[in-house]
C-alpha positions in Angstrom: -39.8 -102.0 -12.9 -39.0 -99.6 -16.0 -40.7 -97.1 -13.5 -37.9 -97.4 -11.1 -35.0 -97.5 -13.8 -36.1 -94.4 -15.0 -36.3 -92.7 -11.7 -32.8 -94.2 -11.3 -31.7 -92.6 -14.7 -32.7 -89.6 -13.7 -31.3 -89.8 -10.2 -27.6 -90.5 -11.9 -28.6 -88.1 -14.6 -29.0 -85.3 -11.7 -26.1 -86.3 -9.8 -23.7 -86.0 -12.9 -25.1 -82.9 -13.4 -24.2 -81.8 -10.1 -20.7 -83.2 -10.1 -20.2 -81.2 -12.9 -21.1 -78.3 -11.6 -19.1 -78.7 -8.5 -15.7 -79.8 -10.9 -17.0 -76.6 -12.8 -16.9 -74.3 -9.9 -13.7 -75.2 -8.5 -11.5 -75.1 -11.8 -13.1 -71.6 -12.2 -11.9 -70.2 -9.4 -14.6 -69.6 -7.3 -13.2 -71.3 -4.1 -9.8 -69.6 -4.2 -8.6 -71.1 -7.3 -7.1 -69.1 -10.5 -9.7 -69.0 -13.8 -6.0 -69.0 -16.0 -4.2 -72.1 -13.8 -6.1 -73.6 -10.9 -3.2 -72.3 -9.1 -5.0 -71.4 -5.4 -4.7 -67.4 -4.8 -3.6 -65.6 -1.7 -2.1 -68.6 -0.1 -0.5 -68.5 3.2 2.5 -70.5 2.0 3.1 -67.6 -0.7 2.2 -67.5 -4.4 0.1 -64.9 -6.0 -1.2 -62.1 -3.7 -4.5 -60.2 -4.5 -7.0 -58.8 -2.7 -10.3 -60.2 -3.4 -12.5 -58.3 -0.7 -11.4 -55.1 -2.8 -15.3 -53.8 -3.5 -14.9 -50.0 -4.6 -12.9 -47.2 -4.4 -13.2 -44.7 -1.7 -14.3 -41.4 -1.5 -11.5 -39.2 -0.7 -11.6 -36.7 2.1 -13.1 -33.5 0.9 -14.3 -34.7 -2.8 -17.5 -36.0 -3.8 -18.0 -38.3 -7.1 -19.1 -36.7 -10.7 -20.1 -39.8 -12.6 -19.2 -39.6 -16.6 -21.0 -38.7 -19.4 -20.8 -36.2 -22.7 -21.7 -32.7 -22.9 -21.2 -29.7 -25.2 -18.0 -28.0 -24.5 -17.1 -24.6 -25.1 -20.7 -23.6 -25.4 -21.1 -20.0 -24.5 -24.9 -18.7 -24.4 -23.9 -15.1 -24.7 -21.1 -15.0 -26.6 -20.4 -11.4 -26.7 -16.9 -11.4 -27.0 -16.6 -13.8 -29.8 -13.7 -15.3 -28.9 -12.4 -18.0 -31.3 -11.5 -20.4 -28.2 -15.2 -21.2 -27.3 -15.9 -23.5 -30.4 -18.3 -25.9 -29.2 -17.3 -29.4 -29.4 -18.8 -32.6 -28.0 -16.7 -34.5 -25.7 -16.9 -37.2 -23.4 -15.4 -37.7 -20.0 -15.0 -40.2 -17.6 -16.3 -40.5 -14.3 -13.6 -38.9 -11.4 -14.0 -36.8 -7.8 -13.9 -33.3 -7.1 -13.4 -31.5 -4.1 -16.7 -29.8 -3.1 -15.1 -26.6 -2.4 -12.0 -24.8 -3.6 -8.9 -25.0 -2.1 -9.4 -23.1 1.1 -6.4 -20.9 2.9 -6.8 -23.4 6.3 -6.0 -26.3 3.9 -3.4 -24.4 2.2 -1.7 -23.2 5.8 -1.6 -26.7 7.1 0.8 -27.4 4.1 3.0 -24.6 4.6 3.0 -25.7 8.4 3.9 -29.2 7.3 6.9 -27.5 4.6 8.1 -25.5 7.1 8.2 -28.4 10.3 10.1 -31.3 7.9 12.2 -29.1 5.4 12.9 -26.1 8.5 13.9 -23.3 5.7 16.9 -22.2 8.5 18.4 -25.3 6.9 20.8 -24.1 3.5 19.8 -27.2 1.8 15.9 -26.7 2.3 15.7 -22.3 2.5 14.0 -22.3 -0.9 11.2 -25.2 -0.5 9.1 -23.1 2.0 9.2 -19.9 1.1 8.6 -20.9 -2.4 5.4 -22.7 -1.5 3.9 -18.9 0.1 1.2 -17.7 -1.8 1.9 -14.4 -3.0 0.3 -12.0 -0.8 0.7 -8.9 -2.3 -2.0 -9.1 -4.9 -4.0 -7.6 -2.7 -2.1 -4.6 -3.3 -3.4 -1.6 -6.1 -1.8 1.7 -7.0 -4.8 3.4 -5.9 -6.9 1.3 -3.4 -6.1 0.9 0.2 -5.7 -3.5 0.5 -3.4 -3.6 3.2 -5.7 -5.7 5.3 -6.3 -8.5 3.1 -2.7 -7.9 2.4 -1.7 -9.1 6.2 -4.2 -11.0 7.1 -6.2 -12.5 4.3 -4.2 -15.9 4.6 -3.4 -16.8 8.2 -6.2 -14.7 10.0 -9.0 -17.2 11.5 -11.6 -14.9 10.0 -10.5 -15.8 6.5 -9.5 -19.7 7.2 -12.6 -21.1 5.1 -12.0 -18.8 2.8 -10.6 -19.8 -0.9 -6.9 -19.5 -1.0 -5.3 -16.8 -3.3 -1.8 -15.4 -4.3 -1.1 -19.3 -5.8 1.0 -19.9 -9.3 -0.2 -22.9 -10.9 2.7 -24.6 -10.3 2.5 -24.3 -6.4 -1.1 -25.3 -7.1 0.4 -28.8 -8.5 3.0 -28.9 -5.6 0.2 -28.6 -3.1 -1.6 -31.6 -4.9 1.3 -33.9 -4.7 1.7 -33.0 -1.4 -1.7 -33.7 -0.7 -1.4 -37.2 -2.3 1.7 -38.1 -0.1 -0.4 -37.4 3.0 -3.9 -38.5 2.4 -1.9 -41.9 1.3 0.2 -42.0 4.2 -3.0 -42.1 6.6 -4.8 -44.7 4.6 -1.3 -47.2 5.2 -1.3 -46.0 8.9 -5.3 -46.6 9.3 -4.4 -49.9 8.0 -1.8 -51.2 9.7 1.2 -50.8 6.9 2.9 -47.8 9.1 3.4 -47.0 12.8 0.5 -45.5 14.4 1.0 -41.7 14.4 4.4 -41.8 12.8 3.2 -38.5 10.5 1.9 -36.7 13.5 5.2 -36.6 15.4 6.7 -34.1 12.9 10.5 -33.6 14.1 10.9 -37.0 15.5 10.0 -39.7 13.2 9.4 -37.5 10.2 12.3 -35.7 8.9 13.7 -34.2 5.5 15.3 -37.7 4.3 12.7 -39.5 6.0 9.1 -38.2 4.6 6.7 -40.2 3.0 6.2 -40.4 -0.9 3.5 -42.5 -2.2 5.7 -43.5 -5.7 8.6 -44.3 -3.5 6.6 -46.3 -1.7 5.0 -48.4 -4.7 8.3 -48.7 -6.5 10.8 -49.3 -3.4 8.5 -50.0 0.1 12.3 -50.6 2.3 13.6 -47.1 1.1 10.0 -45.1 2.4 10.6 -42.8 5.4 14.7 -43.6 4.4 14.5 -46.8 5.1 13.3 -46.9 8.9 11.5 -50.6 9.1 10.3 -49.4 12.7 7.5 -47.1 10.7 7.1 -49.6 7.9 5.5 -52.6 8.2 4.5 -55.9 6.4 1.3 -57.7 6.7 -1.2 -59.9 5.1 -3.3 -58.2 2.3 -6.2 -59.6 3.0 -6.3 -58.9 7.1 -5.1 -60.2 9.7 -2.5 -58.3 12.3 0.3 -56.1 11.7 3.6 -58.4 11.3 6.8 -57.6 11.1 8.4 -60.7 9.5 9.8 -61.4 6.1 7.6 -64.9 5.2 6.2 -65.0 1.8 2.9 -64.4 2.7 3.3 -60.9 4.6 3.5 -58.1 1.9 3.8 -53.9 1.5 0.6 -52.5 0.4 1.0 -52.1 -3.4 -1.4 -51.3 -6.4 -3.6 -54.8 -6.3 -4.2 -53.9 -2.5 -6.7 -51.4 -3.8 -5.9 -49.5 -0.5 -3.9 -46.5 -2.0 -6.2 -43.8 -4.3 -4.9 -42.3 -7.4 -2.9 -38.9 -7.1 -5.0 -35.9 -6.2 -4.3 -33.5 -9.4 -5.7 -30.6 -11.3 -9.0 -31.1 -13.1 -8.4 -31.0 -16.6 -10.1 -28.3 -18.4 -13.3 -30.6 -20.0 -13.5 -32.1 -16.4 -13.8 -28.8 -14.7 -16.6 -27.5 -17.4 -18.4 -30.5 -16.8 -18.8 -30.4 -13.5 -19.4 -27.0 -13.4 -22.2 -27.4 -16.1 -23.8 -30.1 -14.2 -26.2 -31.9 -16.5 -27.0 -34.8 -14.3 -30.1 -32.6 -13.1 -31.6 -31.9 -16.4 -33.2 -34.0 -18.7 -34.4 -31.3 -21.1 -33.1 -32.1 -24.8 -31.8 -28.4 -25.1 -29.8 -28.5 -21.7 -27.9 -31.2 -22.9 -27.3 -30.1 -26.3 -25.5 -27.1 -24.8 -28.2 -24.8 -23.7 -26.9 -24.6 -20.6 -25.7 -21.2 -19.1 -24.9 -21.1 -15.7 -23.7 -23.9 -13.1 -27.6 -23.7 -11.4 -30.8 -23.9 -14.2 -32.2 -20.7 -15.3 -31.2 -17.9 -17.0 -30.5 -15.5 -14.2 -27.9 -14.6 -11.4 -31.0 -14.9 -8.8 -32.3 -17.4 -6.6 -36.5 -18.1 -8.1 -37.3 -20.4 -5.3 -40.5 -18.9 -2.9 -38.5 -18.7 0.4 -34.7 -17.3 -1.2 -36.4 -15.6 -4.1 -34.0 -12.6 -5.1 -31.1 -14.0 -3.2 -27.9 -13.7 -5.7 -26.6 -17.3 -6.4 -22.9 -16.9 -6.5 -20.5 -13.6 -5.7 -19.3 -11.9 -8.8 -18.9 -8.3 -9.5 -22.7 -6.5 -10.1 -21.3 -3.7 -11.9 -18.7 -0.9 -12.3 -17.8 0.0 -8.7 -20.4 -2.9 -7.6 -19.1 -5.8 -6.0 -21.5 -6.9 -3.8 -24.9 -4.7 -4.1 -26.3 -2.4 -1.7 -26.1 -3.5 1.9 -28.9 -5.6 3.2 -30.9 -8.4 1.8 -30.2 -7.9 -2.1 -26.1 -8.0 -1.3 -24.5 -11.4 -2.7 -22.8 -11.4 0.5 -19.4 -10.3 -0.1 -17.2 -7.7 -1.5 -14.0 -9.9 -2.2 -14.2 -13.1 -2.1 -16.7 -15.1 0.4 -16.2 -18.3 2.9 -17.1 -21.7 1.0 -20.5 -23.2 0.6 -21.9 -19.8 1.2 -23.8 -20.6 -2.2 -25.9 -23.4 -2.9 -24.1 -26.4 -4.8 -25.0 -27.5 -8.4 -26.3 -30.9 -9.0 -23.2 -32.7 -8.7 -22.6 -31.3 -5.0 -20.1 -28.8 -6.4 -20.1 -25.3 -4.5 -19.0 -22.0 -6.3 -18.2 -23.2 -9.8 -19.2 -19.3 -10.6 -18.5 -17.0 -8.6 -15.5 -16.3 -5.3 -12.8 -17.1 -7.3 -11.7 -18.6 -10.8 -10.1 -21.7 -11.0 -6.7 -23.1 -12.0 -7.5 -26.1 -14.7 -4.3 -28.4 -15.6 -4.6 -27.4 -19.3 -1.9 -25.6 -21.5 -3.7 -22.7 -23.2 -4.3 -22.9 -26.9 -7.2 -21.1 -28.8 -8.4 -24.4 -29.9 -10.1 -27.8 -28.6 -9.0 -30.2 -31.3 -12.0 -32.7 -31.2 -11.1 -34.6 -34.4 -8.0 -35.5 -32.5 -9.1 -36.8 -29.3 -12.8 -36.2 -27.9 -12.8 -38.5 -24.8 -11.0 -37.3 -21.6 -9.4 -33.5 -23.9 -6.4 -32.6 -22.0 -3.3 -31.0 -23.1 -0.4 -30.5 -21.8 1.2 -34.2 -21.1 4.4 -34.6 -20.6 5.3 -38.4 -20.6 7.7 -39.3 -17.6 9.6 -42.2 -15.9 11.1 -43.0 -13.0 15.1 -42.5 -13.0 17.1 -45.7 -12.9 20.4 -45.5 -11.1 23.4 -47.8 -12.0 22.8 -50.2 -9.5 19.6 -51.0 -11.8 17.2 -49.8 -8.7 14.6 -46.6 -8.6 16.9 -43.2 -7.6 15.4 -41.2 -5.0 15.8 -37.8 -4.2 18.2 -36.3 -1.5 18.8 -33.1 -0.1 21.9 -33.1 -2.4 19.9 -33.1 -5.5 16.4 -31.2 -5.2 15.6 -29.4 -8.6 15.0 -26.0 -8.1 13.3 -23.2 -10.6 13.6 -19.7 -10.4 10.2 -17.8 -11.9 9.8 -14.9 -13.8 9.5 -12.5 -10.2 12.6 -14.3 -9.0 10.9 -16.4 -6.5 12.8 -19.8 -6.6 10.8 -22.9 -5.8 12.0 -26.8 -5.4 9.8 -29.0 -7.7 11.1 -32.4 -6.1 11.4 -33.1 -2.9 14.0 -35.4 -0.4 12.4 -38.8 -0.4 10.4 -39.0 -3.9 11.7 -40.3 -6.6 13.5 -39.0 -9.6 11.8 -38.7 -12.7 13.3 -38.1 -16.5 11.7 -38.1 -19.6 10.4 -41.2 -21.7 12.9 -42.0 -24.6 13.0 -44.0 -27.7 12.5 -47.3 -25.5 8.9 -46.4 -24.8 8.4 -44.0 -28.1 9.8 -46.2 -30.9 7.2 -47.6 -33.4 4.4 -46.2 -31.0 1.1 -45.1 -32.2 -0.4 -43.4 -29.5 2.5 -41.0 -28.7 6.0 -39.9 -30.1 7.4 -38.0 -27.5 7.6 -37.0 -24.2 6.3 -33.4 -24.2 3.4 -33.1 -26.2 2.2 -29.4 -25.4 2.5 -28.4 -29.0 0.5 -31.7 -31.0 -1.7 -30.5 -32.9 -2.2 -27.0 -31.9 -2.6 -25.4 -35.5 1.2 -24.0 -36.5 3.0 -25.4 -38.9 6.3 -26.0 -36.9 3.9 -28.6 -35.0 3.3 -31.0 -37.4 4.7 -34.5 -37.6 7.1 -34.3 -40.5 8.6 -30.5 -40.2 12.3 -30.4 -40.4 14.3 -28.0 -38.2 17.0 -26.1 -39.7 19.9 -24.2 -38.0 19.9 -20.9 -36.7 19.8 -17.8 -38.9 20.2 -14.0 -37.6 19.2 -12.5 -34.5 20.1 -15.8 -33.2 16.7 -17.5 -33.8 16.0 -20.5 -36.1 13.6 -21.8 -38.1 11.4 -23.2 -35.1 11.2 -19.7 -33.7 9.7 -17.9 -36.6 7.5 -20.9 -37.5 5.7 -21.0 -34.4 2.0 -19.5 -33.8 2.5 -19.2 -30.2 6.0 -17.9 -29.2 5.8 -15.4 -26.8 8.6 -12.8 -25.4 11.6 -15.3 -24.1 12.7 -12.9 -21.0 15.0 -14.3 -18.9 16.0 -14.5 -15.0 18.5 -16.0 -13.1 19.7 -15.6 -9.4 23.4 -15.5 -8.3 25.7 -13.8 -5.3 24.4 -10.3 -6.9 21.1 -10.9 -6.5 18.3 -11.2 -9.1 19.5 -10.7 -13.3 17.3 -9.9 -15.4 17.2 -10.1 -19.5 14.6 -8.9 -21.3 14.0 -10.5 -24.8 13.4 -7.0 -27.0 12.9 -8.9 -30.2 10.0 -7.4 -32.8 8.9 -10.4 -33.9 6.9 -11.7 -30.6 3.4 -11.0 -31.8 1.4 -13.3 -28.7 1.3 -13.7 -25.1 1.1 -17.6 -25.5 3.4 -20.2 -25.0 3.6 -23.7 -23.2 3.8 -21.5 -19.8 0.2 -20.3 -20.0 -2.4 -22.1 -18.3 -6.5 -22.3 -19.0 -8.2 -20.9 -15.9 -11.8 -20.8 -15.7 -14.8 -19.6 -14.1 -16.1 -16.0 -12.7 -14.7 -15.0 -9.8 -15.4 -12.1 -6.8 -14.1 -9.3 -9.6 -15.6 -10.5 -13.1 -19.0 -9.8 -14.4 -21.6 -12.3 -15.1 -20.1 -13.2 -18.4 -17.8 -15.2 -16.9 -19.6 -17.2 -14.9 -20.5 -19.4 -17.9 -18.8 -22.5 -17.6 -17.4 -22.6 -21.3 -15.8 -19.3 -20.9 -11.7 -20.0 -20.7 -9.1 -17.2 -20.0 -5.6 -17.8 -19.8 -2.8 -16.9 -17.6 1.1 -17.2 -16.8 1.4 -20.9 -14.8 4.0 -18.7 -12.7 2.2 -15.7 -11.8 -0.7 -15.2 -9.3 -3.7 -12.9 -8.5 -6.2 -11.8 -5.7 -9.4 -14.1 -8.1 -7.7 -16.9 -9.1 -7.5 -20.7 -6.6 -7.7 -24.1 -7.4 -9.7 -27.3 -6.4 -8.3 -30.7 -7.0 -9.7 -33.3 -9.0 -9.0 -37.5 -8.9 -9.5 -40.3 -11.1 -12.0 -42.5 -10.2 -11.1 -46.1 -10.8 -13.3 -49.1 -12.0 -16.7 -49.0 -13.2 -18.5 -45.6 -14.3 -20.7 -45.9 -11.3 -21.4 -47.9 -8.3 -25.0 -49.2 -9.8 -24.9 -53.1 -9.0 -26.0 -53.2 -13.1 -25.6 -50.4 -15.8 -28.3 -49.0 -16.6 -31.0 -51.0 -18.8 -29.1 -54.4 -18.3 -30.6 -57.0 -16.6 -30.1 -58.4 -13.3 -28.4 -62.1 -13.9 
């Protein structure tokens, strides 16, 4: 008898302990309901929508991951110039993609073909957005050397389409990138049912000037994308289901807690790009990761060690003084200007000719200094804080042909940096600076970057002689202010002719990096940094794009060293 009430105890004991469980489970969420209210999630009567089958973030077409970590930056082995900018510091970035290759001129001509079919430049409103997005193919051209070919051909020519592109400013670099973003986006919605099948294939017809696709329009006002056409946008349910095109509660645009839509592709910042290139994921050495690190492969030399490639040159760089390539035959790197993509073999991220072909466009403004008692995770300046523009009807303002933003460049070349059906941005104000921490102001090229007139408490003063105040003559970097403008007349010109320029930087210079087809070994160091007019172009410098990687540093099921629950 006391046997049986024990069992019986422990029977009720057990079955409390399950009911528990079960009342636990559901309150928590775990069969649809929220962990803050019990409130049930994704309902088809409506509520609050959120996809739950989300898993991980995509790979983007063209880009392989570089997973996070710290490394030595501005580490240069042979530091024979001794440049003041390559001051090591130790940063830490965080994990993003990168395209595997540069930017080639096939990539680059599809956009132009894209420019050219939606914005046709025989329109006056839309004359200037093509023909400012053509690289600049006259770099080819020398005084004294006979380029014509490349000149010609070098872009559009089939031989050269996997080649890297050249002739590209920095800022047609960042065009190109946004442009990029809108697109790649745009077939993600289409691929899953958010847009008409092959709506931004039929060029002409469905896609026109005041009817393209922005990916920010589209997040901030889904019935204005593509001008508003609800026969190429479409509702449905977020976590599957058919394409429907009604207006119940439960059928929704795609928007930021879909997970469908990646971050923008972008220019690698400066300590993302040296990362990569330096590639210490394959190196476990103490040295290697304290710096000792000199080229993008292991080694200390230019030449391929391995049995079967041994003497075969690892990247394309310039050998010598009237030596670009080597003598014909097996000792040649292969090229005398630049060479097609993955013509070398990849460092240990997957990343091909991070020395070598060409040098790279980074998205940092050029200073002489990393200021690592500032910041030291994620380095990166050259922000410029912005916000969407807010009309007086209290709803986002989207571009039209009537109100493109156009800049003219030091050669004269005009170029739109907004385009018909993306929205209108202006700089943060005192609403999203005041008592702040973190930031003061929108532009913050200049924080911190070692002049006086920089610092937090300097006060301005008015103008004095020669026309230039106290700001001018305070300032470390303030280079020549030329200035050009286009009217009826043509192209006019002002040169500033002031002695008291004494540097070639300003906020318009840009850090490129890298060793290209025409520099020496030197540069092929990942730490080594140049800097060059964000406006300006050249036969050795392209550009690869970079993109945040969202979520966890990696897709291990546990970090590293924690156990498996």
């Amino acid at each position: 008898m006391k046997i049986k009430k024990i069992m019986t105890m422990k029977a009720l004991l057990i079955l409390s302990i399950a009911i528990g469980f079960a009342s636990c489970s559901k309150s928590s969420g775990t069969k649809g309901g929220s962990r803050a209210t019990g409130w049930k999630i994704n309902d088809k009567n409506g509520g609050f929508q959120h996809n739950s089958k989300f898993s991980k973030q995509e790979t983007p077409p063209g880009m392989v991951p570089v997973e996070g970590g710290t490394f030595t930056m501005g580490k240069v082995q042979d530091d024979v110039m001794h440049d003041w900018n390559n001051t090591p510091s130790q940063q830490h970035v965080q994990s993003f993609f990168m395209d595997e290759t540069e930017v080639t001129n096939l990539m680059y001509t599809e956009y132009l073909f894209w420019l050219k079919t939606v914005f046709p430049p025989t329109e006056e409103n839309y004359k200037n957005i093509y023909t400012g997005a053509i690289p600049d193919t006259l770099v080819w051209r020398n005084r004294l050397g006979y380029n014509e070919t490349m000149t010609n051909n070098y872009l559009r020519h089939p031989a050269y389409s996997e080649y890297p592109v050249v002739g590209v400013n920095w800022i047609q670099a960042v065009e190109f990138s946004k442009w990029r973003t809108d697109r790649v986006n745009e077939n993600i919605l289409e691929r899953n049912g958010y847009l008409k099948k092959d709506a931004k294939i039929s060029l002409g017809t469905d896609v026109t000037a005041e009817s393209s696709f922005s990916t920010e329009t589209y997040l901030a006002a889904p019935t204005e994308t593509f001008g508003g056409n609800e026969d190429i946008v479409y509702k449905r349910e977020m976590n599957g289901g058919k394409k429907q095109v009604s207006d119940t509660a439960q059928n929704v645009y795609a928007q930021r807690n879909s997970g469908l839509l990646l971050p923008e592709y972008r220019l690698p910042t400066e300590a993302e790009w040296e990362y990569a290139a330096t590639s210490l994921v394959g190196n476990r050495e103490f040295n290697i990761y304290k710096g000792q690190k000199k080229y993008p492969w292991g080694g200390q030399y230019t030449r391929d060690g391995k049995r079967q490639t041994r003497g075969d040159q690892l990247a394309n760089f310039k050998q010598g003084k009237g030596d670009y390539g080597g003598i014909a035959g097996w000792s040649d790197d292969g090229a005398d200007i630049t060479n097609k993509v993955k013509s070398y073999p990849p460092n240990d991220f997957g990343l091909y000719d991070m020395a070598g072909n060409v040098a790279e466009w980074v998205a940092d403004v050029y200073r002489p200094m990393v200021d690592d008692e500032a910041n030291d995770f994620n380095y990166y300046r050259g922000n410029v804080y912005m916000k969407n523009k807010i009309g007086e009807d209290g709803t986002v303002e989207i571009v039209t042909a009537d109100n493109i933003a156009y800049d003219t460049l030091s050669n004269g070349k005009i170029m739109a940096r907004n385009l018909p059906g993306q929205l209108a941005q202006v700089p943060v104000d005192e609403n999203e600076t005041y008592l702040r921490q973190n930031f003061s102001t929108s532009d913050n090229k200049n924080y911190r970057d070692g002049d006086k007139a920089s610092t937090r408490y300097f006060n301005f003063s008015s103008s004095d002689d020669e026309g230039e105040g106290k700001e001018d003559k305070m300032r470390m970097y303030e280079s020549p202010k030329h200035s050009i403008s286009v009217d009826s007349s043509g192209i006019v010109k002002k040169y500033d002719k002031s002695d008291k320029r004494t540097t070639l930087v300003n906020n318009d210079v840009r850090v490129y990096k890298g060793g290209s087809w025409r520099d020496r070994a030197y540069w092929l160091d990942p730490a080594s940094r140049r800097y060059f007019p964000q406006d300006m172009a050249t036969d050795y410098i392209g550009f690869r794009n970079a993109m945040s990687k969202v979520g966890p540093k990696s897709n291990k099921k546990t970090p590293r060293g924690n156990p498996k629950y």
